[in-house]
One Martini backbone bead per residue (centre of mass of N, CA, C, O) as a GRO file, in nm:
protein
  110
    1UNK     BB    1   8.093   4.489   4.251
    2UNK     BB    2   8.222   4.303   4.462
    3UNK     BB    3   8.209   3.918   4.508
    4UNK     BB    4   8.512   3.785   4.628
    5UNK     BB    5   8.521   3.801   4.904
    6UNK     BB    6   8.651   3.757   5.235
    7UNK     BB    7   8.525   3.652   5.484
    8UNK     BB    8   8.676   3.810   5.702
    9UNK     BB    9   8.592   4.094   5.568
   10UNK     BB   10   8.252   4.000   5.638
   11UNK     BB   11   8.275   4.038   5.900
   12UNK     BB   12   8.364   4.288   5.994
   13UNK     BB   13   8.099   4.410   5.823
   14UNK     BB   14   7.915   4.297   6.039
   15UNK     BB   15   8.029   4.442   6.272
   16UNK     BB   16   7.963   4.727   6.195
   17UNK     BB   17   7.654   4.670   6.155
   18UNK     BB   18   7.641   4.601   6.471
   19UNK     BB   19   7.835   4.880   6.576
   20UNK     BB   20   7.891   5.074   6.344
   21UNK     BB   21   8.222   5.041   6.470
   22UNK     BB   22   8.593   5.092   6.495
   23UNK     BB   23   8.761   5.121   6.779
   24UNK     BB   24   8.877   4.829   6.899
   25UNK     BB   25   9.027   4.546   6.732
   26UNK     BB   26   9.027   4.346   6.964
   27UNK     BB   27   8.721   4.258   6.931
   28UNK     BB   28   8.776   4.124   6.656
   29UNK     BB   29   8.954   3.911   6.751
   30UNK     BB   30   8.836   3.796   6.950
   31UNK     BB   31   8.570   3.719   6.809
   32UNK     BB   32   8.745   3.538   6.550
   33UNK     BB   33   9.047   3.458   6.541
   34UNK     BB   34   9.220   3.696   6.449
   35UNK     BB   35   9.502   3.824   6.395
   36UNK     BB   36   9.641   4.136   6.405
   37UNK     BB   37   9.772   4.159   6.115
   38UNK     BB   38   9.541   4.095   5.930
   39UNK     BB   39   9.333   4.288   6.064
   40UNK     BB   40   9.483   4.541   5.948
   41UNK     BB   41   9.474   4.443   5.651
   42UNK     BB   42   9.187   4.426   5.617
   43UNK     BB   43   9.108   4.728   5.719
   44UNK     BB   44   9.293   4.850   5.472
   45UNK     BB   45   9.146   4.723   5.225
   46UNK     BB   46   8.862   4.819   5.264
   47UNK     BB   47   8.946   5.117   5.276
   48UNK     BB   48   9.067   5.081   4.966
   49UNK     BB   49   8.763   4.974   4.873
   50UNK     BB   50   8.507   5.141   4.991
   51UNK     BB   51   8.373   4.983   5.258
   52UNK     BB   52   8.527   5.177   5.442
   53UNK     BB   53   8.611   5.449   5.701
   54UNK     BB   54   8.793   5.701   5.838
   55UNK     BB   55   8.688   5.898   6.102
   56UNK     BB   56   8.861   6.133   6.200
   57UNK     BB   57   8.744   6.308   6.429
   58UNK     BB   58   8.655   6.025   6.625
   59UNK     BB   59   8.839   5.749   6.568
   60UNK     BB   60   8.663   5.576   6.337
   61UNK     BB   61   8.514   5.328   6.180
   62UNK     BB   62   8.337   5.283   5.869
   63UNK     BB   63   8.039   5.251   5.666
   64UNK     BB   64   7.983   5.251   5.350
   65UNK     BB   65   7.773   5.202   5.112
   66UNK     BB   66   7.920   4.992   4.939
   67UNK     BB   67   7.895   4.796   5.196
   68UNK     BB   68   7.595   4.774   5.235
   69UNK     BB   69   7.541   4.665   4.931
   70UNK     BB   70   7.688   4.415   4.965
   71UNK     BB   71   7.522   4.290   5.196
   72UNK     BB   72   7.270   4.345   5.083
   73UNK     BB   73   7.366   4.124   4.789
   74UNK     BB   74   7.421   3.882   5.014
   75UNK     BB   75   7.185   3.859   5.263
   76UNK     BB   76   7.337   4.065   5.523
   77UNK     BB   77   7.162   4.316   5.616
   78UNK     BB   78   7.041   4.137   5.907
   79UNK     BB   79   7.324   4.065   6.071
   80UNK     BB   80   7.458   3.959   6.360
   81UNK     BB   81   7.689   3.870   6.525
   82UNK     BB   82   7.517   3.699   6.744
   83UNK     BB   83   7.407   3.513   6.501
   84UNK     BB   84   7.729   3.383   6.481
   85UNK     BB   85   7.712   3.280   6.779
   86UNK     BB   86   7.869   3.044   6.991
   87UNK     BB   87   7.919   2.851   7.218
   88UNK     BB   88   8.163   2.750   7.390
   89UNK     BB   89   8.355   2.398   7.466
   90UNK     BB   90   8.633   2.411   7.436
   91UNK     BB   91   8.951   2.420   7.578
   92UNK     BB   92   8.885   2.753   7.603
   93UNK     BB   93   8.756   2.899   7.900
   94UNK     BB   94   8.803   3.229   7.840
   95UNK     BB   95   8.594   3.162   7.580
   96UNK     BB   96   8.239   3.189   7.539
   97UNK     BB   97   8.302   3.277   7.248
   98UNK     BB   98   8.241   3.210   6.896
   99UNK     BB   99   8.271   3.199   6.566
  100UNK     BB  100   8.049   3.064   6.346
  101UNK     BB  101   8.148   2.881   6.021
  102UNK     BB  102   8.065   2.762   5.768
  103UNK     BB  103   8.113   2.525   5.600
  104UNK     BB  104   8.183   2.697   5.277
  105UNK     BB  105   8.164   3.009   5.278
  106UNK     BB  106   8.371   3.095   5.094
  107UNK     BB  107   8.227   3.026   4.832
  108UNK     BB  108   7.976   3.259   4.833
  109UNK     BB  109   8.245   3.499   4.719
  110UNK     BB  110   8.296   3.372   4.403
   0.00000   0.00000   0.00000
């Protein structure tokens, strides 16, 4: 199982386990401040890393067991998006809330 994943990848999975599917990724973008052509190649990656699936029926990505194992073996399996928010005071008036990403999160997943 990959340690060093993307902080960026692990939002993703954080909001498909928040919400079950990745329906319309642009609740992603709206939530994180990551543009569009990124979130398509992080979910590209995720997906070919076998971490989500897109399930053709539905025509929605959902999280395969190797994605929750991920989450569970690094104490995020209990997280939800929402404990992420953090009310907006920005000047930036259209956005109520965005996720705070603490300092050096990033070091967590190397």
């Amino acid at each position: 199982m990959r340690q060093d994943m993307d902080f960026r990848k692990v939002l993703i999975l954080i909001y498909i386990q928040t919400y079950e599917v990745i329906i319309d990724i642009n609740e992603i973008i709206d939530l994180t401040g990551i543009n569009y052509i990124i979130v398509k190649e992080l979910i590209f990656e995720l997906n070919y890393d076998q971490y989500i699936y897109y399930d053709e029926s539905l025509r929605v990505y959902k999280m395969t067991r190797l994605g929750r194992e991920f989450l569970h073996s690094h104490y995020l399996n209990k997280i939800k998006l929402e404990d992420l928010q953090t009310a907006s005071l920005g000047p930036d008036s259209t956005k109520k809330f965005h996720i705070f990403i603490p300092k050096n999160f990033h070091r967590r997943f190397k």
